[in-house]
C-alpha positions as semicolon CSV with decimal commas, in nm:
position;residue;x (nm);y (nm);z (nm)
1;X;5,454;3,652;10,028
2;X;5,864;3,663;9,991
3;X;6,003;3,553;9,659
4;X;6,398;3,478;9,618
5;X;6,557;3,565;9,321
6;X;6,873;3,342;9,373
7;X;7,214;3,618;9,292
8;X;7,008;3,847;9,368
9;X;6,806;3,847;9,723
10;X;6,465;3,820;9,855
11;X;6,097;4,048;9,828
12;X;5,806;4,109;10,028
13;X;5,567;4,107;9,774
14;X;5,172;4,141;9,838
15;X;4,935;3,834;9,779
16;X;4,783;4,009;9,533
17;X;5,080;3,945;9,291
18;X;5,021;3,559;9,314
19;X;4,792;3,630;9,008
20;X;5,000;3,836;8,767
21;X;5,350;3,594;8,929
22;X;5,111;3,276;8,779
23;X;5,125;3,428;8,460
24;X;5,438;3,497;8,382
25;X;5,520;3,140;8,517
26;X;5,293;3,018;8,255
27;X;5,413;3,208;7,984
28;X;5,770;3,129;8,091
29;X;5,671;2,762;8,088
30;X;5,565;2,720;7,745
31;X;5,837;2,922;7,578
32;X;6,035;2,622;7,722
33;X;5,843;2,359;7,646
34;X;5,864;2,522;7,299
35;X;6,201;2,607;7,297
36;X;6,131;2,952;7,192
37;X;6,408;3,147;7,326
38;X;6,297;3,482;7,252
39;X;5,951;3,416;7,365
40;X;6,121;3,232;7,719
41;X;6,339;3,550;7,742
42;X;6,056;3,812;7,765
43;X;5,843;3,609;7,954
44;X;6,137;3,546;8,264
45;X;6,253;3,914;8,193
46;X;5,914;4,010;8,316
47;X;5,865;3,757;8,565
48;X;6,208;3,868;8,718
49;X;6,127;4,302;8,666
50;X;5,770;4,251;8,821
51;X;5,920;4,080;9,134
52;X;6,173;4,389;9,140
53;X;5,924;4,620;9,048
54;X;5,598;4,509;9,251
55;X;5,844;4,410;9,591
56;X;6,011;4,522;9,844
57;X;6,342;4,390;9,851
58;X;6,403;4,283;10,193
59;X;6,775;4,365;10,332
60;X;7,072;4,135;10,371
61;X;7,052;4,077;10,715
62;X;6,690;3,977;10,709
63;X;6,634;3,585;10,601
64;X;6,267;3,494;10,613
65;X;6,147;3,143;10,440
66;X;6,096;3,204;10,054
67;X;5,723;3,113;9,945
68;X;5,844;3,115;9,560
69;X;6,255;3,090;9,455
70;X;6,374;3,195;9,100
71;X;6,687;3,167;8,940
72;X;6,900;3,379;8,876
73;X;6,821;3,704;8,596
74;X;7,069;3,591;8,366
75;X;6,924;3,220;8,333
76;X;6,962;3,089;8,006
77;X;6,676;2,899;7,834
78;X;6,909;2,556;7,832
79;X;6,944;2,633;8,231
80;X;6,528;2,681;8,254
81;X;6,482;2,387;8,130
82;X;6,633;2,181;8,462
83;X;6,487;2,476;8,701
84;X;6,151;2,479;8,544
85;X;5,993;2,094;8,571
86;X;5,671;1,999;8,594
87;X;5,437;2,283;8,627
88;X;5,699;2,552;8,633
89;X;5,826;2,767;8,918
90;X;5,530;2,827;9,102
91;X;5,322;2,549;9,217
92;X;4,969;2,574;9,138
């Protein structure tokens, strides 16, 4: 699957990741719906590092179609809020 982190480019990641990617969507999710920001924070931090970690960022001449988009690293939890509707990020 290729995920986009927007400022920052795009990853092959495997399928397998769909799981652990779900779960930091959720966890993301309800520290906004709870407007915990420390909580949101760690939850996107992770979301964002496992992406980074788990993929292979693909280079800047290649453009494939994005499965999943993210913002930006440095999204704030006021910014989450209008990028994370509904059920979050990822669609379930």
């Amino acid at each position: 699957m290729i995920v986009r982190i927007f400022s920052d480019g795009q990853y092959r990641l495997p399928d397998e990741a769909r799981e652990r990617l779900d779960e930091l969507d959720t966890a993301s999710h309800r520290a906004i719906d709870a407007d915990d920001e420390q909580a949101y924070r760690a939850a996107f931090d992770a979301l964002i590092a496992y992406v980074r970690s788990t993929g292979e960022r693909l280079g800047d001449d290649e453009l494939e179609g994005s499965d999943f988009m993210f913002p930006p690293a440095d999204t704030s939890l006021e910014e989450a809020r209008a990028e994370f509707t509904g059920e979050g990020l990822i669609p379930e």
